[in-house]
C-alpha positions in Angstrom: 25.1 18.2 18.3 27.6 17.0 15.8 25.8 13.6 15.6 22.6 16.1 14.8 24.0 17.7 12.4 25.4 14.4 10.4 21.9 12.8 10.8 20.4 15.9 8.8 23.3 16.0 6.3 22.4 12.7 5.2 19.5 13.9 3.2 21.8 16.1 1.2 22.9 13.2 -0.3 22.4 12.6 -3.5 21.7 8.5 -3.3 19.3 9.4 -0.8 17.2 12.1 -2.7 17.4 9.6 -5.7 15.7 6.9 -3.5 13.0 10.1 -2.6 12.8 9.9 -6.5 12.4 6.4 -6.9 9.6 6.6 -3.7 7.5 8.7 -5.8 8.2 6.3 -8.7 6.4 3.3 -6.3 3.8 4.7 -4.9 2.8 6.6 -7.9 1.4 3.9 -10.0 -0.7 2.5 -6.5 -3.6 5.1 -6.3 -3.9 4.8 -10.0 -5.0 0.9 -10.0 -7.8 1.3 -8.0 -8.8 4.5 -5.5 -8.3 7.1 -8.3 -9.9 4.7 -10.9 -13.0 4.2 -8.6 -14.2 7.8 -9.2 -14.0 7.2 -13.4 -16.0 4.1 -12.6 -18.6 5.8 -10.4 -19.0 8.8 -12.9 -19.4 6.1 -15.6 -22.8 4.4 -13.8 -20.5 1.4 -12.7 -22.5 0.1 -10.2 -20.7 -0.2 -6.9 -20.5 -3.7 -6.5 -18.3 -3.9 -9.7 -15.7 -0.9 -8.7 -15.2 -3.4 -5.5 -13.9 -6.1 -8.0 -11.3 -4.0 -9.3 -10.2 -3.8 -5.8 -8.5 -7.2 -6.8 -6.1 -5.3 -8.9 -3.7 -5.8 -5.8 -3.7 -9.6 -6.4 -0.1 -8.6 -8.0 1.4 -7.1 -5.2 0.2 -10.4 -2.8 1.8 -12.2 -5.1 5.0 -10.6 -6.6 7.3 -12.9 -4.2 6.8 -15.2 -6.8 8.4 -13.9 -9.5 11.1 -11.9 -6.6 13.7 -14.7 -7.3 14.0 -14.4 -11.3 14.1 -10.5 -10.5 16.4 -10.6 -7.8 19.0 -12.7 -10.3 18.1 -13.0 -14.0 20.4 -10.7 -16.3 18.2 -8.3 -18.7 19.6 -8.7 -22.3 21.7 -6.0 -23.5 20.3 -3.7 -20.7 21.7 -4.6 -17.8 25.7 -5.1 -19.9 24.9 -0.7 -19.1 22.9 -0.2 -16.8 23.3 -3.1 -14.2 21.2 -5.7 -12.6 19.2 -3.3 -10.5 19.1 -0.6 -13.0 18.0 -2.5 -16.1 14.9 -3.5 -14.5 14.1 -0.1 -12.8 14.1 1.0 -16.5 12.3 -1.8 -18.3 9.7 -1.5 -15.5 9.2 2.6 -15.3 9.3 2.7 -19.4 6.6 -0.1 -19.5 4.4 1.5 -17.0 4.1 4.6 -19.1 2.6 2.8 -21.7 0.5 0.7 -19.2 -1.1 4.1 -18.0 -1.5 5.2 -21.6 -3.2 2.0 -22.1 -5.8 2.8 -19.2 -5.7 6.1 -20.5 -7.4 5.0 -24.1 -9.4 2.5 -22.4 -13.0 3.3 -22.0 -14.7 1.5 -18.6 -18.2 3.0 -19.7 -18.1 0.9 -22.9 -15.5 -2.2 -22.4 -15.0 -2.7 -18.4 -13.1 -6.3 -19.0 -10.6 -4.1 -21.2 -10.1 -1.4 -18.5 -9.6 -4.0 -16.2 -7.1 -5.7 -18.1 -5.0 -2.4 -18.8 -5.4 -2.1 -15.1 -4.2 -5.3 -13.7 -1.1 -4.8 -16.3 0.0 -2.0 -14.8 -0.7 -3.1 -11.6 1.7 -6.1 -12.1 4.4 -4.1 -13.6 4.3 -1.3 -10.6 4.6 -4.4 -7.9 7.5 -5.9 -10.2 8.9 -1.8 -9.6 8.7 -2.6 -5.7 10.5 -5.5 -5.7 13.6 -4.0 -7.5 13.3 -1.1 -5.8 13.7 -2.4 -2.1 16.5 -4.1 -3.2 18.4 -1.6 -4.9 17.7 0.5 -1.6 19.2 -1.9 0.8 22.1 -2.6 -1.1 23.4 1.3 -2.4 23.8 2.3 1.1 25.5 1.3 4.1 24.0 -0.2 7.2 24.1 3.1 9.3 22.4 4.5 6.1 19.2 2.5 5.9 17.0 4.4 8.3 17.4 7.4 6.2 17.0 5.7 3.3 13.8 4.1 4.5 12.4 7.7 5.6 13.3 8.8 1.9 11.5 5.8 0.1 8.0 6.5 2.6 8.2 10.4 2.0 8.5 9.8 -1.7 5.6 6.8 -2.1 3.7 9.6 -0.1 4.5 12.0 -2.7 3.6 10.0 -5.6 0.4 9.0 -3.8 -0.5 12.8 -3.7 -0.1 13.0 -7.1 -2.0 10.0 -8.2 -4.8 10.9 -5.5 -5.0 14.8 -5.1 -3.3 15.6 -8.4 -5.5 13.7 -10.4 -8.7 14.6 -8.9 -8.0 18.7 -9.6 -6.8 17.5 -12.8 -9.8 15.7 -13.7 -12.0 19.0 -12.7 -9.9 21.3 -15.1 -10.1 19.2 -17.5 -13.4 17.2 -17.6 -12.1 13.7 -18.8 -10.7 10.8 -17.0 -9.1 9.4 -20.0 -6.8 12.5 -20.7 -6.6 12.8 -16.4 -4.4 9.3 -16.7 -3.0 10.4 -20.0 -0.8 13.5 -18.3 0.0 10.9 -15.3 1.7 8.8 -17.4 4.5 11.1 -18.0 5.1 11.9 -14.2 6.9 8.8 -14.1 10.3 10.2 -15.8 10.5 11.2 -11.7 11.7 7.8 -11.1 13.4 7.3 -14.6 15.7 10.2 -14.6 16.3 8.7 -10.6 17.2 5.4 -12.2 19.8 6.6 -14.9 21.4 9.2 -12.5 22.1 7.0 -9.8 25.0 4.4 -9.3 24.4 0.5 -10.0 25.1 -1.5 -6.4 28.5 -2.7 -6.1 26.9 -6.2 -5.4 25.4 -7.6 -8.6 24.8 -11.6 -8.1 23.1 -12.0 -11.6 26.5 -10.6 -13.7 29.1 -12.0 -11.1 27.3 -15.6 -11.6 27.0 -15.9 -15.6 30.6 -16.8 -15.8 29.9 -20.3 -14.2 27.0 -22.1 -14.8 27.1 -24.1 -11.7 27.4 -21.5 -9.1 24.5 -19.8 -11.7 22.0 -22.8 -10.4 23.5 -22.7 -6.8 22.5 -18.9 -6.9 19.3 -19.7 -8.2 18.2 -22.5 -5.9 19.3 -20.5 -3.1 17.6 -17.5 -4.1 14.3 -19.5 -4.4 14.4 -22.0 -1.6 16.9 -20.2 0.8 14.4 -17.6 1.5 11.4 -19.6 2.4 13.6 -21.7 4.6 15.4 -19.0 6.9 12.1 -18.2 7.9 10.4 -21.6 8.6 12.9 -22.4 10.6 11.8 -19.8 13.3 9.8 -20.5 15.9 5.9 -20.2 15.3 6.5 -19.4 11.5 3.2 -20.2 10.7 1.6 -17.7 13.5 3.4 -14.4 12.6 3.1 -15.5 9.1 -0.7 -15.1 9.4 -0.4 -12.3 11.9 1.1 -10.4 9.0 -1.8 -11.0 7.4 -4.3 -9.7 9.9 -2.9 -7.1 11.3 -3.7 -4.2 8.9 -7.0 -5.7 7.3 -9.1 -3.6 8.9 -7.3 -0.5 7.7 -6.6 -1.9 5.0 -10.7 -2.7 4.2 -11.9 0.5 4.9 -9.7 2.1 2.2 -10.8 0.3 -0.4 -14.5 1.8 0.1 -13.2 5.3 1.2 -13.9 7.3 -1.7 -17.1 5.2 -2.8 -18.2 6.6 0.3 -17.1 10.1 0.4 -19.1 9.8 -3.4 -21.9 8.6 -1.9 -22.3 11.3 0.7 -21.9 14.3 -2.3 -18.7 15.4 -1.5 -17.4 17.0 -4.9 -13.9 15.8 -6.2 -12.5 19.0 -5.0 -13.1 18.7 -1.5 -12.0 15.3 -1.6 -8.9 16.2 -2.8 -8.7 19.1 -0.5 -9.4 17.1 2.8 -9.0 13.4 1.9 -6.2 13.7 -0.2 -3.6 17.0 0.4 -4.8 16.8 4.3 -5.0 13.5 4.8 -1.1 13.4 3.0 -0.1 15.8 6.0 -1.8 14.4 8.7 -0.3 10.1 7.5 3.1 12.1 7.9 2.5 13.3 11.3 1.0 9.8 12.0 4.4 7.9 10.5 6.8 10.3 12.6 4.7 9.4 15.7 5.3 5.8 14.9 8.8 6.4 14.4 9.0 7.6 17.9 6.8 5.0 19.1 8.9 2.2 18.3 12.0 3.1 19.1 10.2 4.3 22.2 9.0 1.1 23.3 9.7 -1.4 20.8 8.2 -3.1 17.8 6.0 -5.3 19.4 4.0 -2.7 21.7 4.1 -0.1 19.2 1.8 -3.0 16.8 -0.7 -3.3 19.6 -0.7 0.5 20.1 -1.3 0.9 16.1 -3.5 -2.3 16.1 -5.9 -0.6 18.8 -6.2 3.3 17.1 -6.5 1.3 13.6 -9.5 -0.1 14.7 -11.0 2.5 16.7 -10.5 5.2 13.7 -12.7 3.4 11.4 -15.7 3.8 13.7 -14.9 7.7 12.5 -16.7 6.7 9.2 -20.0 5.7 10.8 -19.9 8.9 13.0 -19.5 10.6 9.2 -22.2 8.4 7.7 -24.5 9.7 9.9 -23.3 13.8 9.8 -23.4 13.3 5.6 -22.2 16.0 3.6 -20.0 17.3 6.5 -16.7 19.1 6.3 -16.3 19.7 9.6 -16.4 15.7 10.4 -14.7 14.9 7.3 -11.8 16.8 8.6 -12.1 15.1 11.9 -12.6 11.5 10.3 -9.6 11.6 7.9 -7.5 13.2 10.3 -8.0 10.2 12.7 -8.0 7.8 10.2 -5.0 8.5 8.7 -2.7 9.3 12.0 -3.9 6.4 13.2 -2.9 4.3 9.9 0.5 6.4 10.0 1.4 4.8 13.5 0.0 1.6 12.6 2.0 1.3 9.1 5.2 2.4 10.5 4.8 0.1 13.3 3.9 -2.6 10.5 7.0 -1.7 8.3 9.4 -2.0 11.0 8.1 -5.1 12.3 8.6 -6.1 8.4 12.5 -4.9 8.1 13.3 -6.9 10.9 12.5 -10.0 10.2 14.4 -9.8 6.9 17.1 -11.5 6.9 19.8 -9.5 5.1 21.1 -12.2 2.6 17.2 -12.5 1.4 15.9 -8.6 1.7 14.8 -8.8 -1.9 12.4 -11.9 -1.8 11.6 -12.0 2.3 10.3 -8.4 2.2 8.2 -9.0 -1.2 6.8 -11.9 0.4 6.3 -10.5 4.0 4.9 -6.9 1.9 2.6 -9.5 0.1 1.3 -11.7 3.0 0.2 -8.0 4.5 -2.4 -7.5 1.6 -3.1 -10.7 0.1 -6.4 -11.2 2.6 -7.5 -8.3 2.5 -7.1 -7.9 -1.2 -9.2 -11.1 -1.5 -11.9 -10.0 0.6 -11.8 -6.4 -0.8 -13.6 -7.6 -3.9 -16.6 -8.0 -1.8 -17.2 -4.9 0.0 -19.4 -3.8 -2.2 -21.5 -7.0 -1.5 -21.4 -6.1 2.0 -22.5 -2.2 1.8 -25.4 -2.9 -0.9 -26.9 -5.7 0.7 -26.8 -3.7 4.7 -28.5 -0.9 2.3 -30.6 -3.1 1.1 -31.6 -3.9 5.0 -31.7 -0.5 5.8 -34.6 0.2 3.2 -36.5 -2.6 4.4 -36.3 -1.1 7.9 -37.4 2.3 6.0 -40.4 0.2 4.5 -41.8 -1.2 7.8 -42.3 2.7 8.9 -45.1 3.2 6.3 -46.6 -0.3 7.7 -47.0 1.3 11.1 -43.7 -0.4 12.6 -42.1 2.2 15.4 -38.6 1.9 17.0 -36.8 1.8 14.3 -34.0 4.7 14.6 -33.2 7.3 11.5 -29.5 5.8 11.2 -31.3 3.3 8.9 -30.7 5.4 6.3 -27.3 5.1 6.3 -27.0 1.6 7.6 -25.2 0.1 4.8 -22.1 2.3 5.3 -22.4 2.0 9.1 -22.6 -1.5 8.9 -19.5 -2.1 6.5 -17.0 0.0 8.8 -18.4 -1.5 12.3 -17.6 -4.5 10.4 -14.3 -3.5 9.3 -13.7 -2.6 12.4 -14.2 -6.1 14.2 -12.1 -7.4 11.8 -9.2 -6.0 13.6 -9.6 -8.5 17.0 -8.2 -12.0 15.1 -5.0 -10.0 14.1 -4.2 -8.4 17.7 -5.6 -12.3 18.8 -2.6 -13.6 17.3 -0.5 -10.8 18.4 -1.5 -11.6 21.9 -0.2 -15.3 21.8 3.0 -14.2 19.4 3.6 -11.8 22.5 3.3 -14.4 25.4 5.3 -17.4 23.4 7.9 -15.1 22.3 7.4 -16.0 18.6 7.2 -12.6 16.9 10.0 -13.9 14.5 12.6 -11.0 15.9 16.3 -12.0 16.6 15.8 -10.5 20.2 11.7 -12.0 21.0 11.2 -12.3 24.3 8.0 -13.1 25.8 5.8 -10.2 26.8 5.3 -9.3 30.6 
């Protein structure tokens, strides 16, 4: 009971309700790049094959490993003499990304889309730069037998902020009948994560500071904070395979999100009711989904709790075709995102846990960008083609349509909505190479974890 009672006193600490803060501070800026943009775009006339593009506004967080080094080491000038290493970089980065969602704000997709999507990628790079920091500072404020609840802060709070940026926006675009003015009030939601940064302590480790005073041990700490990384993990056995596992195993979720709310569009639900169900609901029904993952792995371990998440991933986008073909239905749309988003709960934790532990503690900063990064970076690729996919199965679907008039029989009423039925059946498949890969990982012992042992 005592140990209980600890455990839930944790979360009276104030370090750990900052790192809640600074949560809602990351996953803030996410919806923002692309989900909550798509419905400005759609309400513009953007044709859907264009809001798909801007799915590729995640390019920065596939690739923010690269600049992890110089962030995980490289003073700030005069900032970080007050602030600290961590610190001065959570403050350049939150300050800059008000002004990048300003910048979106004044931009006008209806008459310059290239300048939206510059604002766009801008402050998509800056809120990846944020993550990076932000893990970091996380793993080194608190103490080893800390972590977990710091971890279960730092996912409540990106949940949070995602109900803001998602939800929040959408009832704040109905009030107030202008996207531009929407993403002009989000902009100052992120003093959340500021007032975090300047009330919490700097880590006691600060490598960038500590090596200034010698130039030589500057470069050693700079090599090794480049190289050091990338070679910890190739020296593992089959590297390469849970390298590109990584990036499998959550494309199919992963896909499906990027056309969820072009689809919920297309099938007339207002923004209200999105917000209601897809947003607010679907926030409650991820967190049941992450606590059952919780349990689920340390339950039965990392590995099966991925195939488990792998499976239920897969089978809860088939949801979306069963809601393609009810339409404008509230009843299913409670049913569909209530699947989906379990099932991507359990999945994700599973996902972030098999993450954390292949970090290796003197590299946290750079492994789990890159690791973080490999998850998206094929998915965020492919992404800018869904809308490819769904106009040209419409496309089929109307010819299908056509061939009645011509006398042609058998073919079925789902044509109508074959285009959306099509892209998540597809989506859908594209779960089997990532559990593929799991199930040789799983028989070779490769999964990358200190303790792999070859699956029964």
């Amino acid at each position: 009971m005592d140990r209980i009672l600890r455990g839930i006193a944790i979360y009276k600490d104030p370090r750990i309700l900052g790192i809640l803060a600074l949560g809602f501070s990351s996953g803030f800026p996410y919806l923002l790049k692309f989900s909550t943009l798509s419905f400005w775009l759609l309400e513009e006339g953007i044709n859907i094959r264009s809001v798909a593009i801007f799915a590729s506004t995640g390019t920065p967080y596939a690739l923010k490993f690269l600049w992890a080094p110089f962030l995980d080491r490289v003073p700030l000038p005069f900032l970080t003499r007050i602030y600290g290493l961590r610190r001065s970089w959570l403050v350049l980065m939150q300050l800059a990304l008000m002004a990048a969602m300003l910048g979106v704000a004044y931009a006008d997709p209806g008459e310059d889309l290239w300048a939206t999507g510059v604002a766009v990628m801008i402050m998509a790079t800056l809120s990846a730069s944020q993550d990076v920091v932000i893990d970091a500072y996380r793993v080194e404020l608190l103490a080893e037998d800390e972590q977990g609840a710091g971890a279960a802060a730092i996912v409540f709070g990106y949940r949070l902020g995602m109900l803001v940026a998602g939800a929040g926006a959408l009832y704040i675009a109905a009030f107030v009948s202008s996207w531009g003015l929407t993403y002009l009030l989000m902009a100052p939601f992120m003093a959340v994560g500021l007032a975090a940064t300047l009330l919490l302590p700097e880590p006691e480790l600060d490598r960038a500071v500590a090596g200034v005073t010698g130039m030589a041990k500057l470069a050693r700490e700079s090599l090794d904070a480049v190289v050091g990384p990338f070679r910890d993990m190739m020296q593992r056995p089959g590297w390469v395979l849970f390298l590109l596992f990584i990036m499998l195993y959550s494309i199919a979720d992963r896909l499906a999100a990027t056309m969820t709310n072009p689809f919920l569009w297309s099938m007339g639900f207002e923004n209200i009711e999105i917000a209601n169900i897809a947003k607010t609901y679907g926030l409650v029904a991820t967190l049941i989904g992450t606590a059952v993952g919780g349990a689920l792995v340390r339950s039965v371990g990392i590995v099966k709790a991925l195939w488990v998440g792998g499976f239920i991933m897969m089978a809860s986008n088939l949801m979306f075709c069963a809601q393609a073909l009810a339409g404008h239905d509230t009843t299913v749309l409670i049913a569909t995102i209530g699947i989906e988003k379990i099932s991507g709960g359990v999945g994700s934790t599973a996902a972030v846990a098999y993450l954390s532990a292949l970090c290796n503690k003197r590299y946290t900063a750079t492994q789990y960008a890159l690791l973080s990064a490999l998850a998206g970076v094929l998915s965020t690729v492919l992404s800018t083609g869904t809308g490819w996919v769904v106009d040209v199965m419409s496309q089929l679907g109307l010819l299908l349509i056509s061939l009645r008039h011509f006398g042609v029989g058998g073919i079925p009423d789902f044509v109508h909505s074959l285009g959306w039925i099509g892209f998540f059946s597809l989506t859908a498949l594209a779960a089997l190479p990532g559990l593929a890969v799991l199930f040789v990982l799983s028989r070779r012992g490769w999964t990358g974890l200190p303790d792999s042992q070859p699956a029964a």
